[in-house]
mmCIF entry with sequence, helices, sheets and N, C-alpha, C, O atoms, coordinates in Angstrom:
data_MODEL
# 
_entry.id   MODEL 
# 
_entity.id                         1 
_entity.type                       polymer 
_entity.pdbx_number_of_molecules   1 
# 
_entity_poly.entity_id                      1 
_entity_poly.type                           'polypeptide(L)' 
_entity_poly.nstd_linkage                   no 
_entity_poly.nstd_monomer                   no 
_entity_poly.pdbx_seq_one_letter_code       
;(UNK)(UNK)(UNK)(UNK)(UNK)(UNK)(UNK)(UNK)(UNK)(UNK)(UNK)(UNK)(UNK)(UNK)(UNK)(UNK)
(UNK)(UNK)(UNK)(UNK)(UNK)(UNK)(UNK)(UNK)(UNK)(UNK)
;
_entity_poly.pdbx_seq_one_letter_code_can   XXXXXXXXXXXXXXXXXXXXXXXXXX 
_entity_poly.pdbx_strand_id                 A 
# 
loop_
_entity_poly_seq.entity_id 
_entity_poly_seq.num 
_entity_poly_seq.mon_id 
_entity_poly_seq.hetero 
1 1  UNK n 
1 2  UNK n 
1 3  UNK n 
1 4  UNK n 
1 5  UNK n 
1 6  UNK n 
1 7  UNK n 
1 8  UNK n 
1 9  UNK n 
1 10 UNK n 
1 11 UNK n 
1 12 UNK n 
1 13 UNK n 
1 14 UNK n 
1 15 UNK n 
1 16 UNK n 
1 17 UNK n 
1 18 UNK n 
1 19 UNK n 
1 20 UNK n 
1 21 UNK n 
1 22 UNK n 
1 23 UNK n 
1 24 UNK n 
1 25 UNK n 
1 26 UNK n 
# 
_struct_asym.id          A 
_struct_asym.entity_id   1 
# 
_struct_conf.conf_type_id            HELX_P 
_struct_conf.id                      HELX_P1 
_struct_conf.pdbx_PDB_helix_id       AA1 
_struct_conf.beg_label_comp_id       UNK 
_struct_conf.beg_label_asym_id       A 
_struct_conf.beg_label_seq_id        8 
_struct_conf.pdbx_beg_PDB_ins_code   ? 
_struct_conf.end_label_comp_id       UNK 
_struct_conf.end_label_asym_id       A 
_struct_conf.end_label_seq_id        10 
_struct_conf.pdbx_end_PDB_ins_code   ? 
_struct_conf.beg_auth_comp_id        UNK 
_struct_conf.beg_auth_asym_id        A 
_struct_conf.beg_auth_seq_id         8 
_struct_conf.end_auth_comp_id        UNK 
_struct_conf.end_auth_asym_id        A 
_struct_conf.end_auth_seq_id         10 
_struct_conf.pdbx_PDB_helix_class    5 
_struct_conf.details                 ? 
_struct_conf.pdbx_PDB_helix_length   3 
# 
_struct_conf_type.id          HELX_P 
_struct_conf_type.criteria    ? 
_struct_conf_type.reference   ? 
# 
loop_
_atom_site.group_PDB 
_atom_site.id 
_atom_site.type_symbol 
_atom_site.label_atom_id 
_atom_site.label_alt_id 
_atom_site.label_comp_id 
_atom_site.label_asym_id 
_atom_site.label_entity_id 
_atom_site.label_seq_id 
_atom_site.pdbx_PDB_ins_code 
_atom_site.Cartn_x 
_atom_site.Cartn_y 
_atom_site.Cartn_z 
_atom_site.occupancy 
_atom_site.B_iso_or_equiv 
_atom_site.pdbx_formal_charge 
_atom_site.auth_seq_id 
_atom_site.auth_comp_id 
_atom_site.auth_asym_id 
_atom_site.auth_atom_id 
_atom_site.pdbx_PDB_model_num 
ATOM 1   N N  . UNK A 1 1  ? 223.564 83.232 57.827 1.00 0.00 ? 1  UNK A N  1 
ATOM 2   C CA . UNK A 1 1  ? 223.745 82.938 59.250 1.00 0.00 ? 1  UNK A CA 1 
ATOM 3   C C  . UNK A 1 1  ? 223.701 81.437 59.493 1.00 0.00 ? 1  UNK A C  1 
ATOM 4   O O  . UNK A 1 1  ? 223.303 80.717 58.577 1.00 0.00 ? 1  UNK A O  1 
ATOM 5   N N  . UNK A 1 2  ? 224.044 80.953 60.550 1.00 0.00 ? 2  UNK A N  1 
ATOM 6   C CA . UNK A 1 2  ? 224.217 79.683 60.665 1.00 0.00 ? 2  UNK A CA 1 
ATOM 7   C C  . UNK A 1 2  ? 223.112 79.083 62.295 1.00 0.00 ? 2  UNK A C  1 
ATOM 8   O O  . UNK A 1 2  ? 223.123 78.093 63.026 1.00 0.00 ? 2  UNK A O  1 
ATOM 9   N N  . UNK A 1 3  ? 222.448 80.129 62.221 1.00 0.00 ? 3  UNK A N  1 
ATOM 10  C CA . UNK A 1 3  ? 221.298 79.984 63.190 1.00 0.00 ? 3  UNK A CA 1 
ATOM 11  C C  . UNK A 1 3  ? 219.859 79.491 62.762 1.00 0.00 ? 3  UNK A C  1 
ATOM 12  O O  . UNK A 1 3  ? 219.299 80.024 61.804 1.00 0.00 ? 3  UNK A O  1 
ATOM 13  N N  . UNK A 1 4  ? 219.276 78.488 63.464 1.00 0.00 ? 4  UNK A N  1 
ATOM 14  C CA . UNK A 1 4  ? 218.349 77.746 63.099 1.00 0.00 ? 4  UNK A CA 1 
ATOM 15  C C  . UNK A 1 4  ? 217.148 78.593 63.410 1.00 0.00 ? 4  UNK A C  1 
ATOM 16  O O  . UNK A 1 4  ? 216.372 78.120 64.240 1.00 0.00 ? 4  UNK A O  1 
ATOM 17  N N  . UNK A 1 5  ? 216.834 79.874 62.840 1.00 0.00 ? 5  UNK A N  1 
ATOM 18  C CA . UNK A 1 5  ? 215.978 80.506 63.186 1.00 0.00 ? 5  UNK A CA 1 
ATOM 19  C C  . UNK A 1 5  ? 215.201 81.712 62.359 1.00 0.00 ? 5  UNK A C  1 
ATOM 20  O O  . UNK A 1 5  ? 215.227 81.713 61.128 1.00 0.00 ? 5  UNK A O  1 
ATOM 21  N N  . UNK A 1 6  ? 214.569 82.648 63.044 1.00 0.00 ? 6  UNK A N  1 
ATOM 22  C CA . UNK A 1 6  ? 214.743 83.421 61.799 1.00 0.00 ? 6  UNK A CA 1 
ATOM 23  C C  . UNK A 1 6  ? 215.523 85.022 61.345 1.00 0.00 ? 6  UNK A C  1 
ATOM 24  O O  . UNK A 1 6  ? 216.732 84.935 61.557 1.00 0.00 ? 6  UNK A O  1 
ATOM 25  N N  . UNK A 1 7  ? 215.254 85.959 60.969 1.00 0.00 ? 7  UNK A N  1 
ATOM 26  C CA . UNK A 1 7  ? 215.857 87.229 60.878 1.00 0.00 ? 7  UNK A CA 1 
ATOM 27  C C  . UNK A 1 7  ? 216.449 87.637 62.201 1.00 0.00 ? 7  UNK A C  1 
ATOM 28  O O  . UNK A 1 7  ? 217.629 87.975 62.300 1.00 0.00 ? 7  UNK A O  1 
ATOM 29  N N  . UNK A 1 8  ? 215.633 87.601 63.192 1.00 0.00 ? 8  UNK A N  1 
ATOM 30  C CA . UNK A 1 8  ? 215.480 88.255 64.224 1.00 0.00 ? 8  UNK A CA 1 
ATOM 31  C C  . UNK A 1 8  ? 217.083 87.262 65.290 1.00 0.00 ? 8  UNK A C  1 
ATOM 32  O O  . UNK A 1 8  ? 217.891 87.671 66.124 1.00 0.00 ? 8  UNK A O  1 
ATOM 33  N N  . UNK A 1 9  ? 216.951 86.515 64.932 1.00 0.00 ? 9  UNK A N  1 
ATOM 34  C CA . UNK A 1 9  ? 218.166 85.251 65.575 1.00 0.00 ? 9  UNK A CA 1 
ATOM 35  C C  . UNK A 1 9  ? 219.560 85.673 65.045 1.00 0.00 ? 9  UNK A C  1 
ATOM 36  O O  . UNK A 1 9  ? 220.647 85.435 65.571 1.00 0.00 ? 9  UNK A O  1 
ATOM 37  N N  . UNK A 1 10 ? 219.265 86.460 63.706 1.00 0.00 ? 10 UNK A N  1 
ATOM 38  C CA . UNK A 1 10 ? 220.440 86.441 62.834 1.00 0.00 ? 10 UNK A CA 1 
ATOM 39  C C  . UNK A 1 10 ? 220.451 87.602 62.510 1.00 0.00 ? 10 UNK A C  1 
ATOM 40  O O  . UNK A 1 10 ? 220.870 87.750 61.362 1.00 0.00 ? 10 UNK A O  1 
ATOM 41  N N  . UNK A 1 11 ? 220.041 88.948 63.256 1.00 0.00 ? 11 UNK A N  1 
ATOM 42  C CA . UNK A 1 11 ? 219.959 90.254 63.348 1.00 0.00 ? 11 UNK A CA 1 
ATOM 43  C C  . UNK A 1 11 ? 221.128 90.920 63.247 1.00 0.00 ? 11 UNK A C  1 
ATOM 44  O O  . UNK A 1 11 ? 221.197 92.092 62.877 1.00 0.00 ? 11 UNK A O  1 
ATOM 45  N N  . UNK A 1 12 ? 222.354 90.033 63.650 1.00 0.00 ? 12 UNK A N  1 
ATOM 46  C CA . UNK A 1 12 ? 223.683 90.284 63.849 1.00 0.00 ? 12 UNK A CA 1 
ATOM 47  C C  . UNK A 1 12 ? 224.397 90.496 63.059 1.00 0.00 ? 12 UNK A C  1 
ATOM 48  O O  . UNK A 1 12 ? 225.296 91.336 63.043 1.00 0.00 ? 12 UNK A O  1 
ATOM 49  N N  . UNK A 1 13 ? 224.133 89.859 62.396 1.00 0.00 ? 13 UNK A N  1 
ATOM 50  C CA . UNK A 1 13 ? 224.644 89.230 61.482 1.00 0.00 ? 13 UNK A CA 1 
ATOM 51  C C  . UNK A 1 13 ? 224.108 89.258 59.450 1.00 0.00 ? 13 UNK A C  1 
ATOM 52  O O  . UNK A 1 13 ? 224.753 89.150 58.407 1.00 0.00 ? 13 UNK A O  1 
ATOM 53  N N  . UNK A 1 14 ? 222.960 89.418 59.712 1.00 0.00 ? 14 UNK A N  1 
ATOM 54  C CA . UNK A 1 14 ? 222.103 89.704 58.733 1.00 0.00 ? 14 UNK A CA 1 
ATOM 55  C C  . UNK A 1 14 ? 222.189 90.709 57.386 1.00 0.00 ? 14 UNK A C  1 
ATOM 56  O O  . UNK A 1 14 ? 222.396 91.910 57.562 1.00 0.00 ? 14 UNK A O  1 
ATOM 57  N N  . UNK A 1 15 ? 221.990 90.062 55.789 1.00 0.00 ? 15 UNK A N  1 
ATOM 58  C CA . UNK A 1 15 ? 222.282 90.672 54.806 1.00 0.00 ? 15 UNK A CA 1 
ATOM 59  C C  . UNK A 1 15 ? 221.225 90.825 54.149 1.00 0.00 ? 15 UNK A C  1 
ATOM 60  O O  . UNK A 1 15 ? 220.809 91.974 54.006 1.00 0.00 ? 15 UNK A O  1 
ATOM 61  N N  . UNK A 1 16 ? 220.671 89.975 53.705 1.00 0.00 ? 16 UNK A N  1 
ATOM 62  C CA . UNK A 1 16 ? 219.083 89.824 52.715 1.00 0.00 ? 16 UNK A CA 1 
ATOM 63  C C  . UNK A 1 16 ? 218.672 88.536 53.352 1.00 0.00 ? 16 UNK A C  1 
ATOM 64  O O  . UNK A 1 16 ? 218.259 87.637 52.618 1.00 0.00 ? 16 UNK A O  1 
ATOM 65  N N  . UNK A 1 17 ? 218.760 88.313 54.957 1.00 0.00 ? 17 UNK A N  1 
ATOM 66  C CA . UNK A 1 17 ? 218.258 87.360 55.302 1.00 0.00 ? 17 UNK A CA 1 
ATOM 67  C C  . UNK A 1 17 ? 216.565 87.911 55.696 1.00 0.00 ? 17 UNK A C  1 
ATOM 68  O O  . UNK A 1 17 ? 216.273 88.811 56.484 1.00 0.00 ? 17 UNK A O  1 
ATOM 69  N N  . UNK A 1 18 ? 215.600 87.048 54.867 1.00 0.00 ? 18 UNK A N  1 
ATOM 70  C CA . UNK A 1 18 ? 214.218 87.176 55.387 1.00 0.00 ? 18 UNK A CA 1 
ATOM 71  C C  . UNK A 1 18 ? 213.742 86.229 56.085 1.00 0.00 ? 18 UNK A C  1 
ATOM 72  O O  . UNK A 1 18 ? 214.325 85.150 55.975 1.00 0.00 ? 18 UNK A O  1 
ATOM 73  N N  . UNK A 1 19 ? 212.751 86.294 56.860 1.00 0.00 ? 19 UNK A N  1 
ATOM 74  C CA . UNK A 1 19 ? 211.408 84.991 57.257 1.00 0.00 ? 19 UNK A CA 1 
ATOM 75  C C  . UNK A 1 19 ? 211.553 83.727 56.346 1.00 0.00 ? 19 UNK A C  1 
ATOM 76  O O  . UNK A 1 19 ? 211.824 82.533 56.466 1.00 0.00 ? 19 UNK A O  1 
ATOM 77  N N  . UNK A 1 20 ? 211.108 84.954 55.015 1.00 0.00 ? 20 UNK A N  1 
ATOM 78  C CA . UNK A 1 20 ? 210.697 83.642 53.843 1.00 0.00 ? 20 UNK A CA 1 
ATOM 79  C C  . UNK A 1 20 ? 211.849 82.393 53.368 1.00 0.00 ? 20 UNK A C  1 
ATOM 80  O O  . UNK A 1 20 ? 211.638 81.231 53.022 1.00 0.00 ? 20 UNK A O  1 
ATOM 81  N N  . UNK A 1 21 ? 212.642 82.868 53.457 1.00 0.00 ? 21 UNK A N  1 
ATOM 82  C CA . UNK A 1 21 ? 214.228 82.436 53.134 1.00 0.00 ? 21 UNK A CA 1 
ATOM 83  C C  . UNK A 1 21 ? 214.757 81.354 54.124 1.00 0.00 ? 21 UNK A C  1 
ATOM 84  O O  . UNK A 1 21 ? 215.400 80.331 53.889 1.00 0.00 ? 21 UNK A O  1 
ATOM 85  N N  . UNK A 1 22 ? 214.173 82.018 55.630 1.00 0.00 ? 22 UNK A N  1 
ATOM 86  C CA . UNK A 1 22 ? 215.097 81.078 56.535 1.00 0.00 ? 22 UNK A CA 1 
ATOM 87  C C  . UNK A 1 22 ? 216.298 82.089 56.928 1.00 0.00 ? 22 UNK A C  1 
ATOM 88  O O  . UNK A 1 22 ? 216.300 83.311 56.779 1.00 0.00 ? 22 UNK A O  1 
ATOM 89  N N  . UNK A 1 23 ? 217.586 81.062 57.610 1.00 0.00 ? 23 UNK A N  1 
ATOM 90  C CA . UNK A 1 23 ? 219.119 81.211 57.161 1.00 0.00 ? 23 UNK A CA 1 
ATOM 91  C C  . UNK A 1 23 ? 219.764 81.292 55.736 1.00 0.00 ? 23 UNK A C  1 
ATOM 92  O O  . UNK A 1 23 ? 220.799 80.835 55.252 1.00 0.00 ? 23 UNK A O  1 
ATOM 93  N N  . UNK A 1 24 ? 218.721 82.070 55.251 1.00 0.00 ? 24 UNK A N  1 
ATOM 94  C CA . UNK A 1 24 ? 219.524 82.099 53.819 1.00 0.00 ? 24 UNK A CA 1 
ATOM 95  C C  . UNK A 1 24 ? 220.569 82.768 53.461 1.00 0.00 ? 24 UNK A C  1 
ATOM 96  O O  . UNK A 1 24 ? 220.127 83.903 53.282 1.00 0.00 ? 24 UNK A O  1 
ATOM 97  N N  . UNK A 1 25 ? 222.091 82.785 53.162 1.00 0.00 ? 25 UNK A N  1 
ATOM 98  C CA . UNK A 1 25 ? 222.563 84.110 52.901 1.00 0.00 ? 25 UNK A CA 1 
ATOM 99  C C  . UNK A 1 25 ? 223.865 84.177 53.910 1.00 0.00 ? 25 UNK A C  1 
ATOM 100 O O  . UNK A 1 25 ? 224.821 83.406 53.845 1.00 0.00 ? 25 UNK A O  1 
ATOM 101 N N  . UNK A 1 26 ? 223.696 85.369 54.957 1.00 0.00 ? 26 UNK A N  1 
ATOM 102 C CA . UNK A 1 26 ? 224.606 85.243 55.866 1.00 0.00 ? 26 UNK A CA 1 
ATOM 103 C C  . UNK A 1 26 ? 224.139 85.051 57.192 1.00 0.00 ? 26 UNK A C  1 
ATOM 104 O O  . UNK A 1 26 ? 224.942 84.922 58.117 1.00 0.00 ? 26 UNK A O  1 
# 
């Protein structure tokens, strides 16, 4: 994801994005 935030910001969007990670991923 390209959101400065965390899972929950990028819920949309989200693959193996965690907390721990950040925007990691998609």
């Amino acid at each position: 994801c390209s959101c400065s935030g965390t899972e929950v910001s990028c819920q949309w969007k989200r693959v193996n994005v965690n907390t721990t990670t950040g925007n990691t991923g998609y």
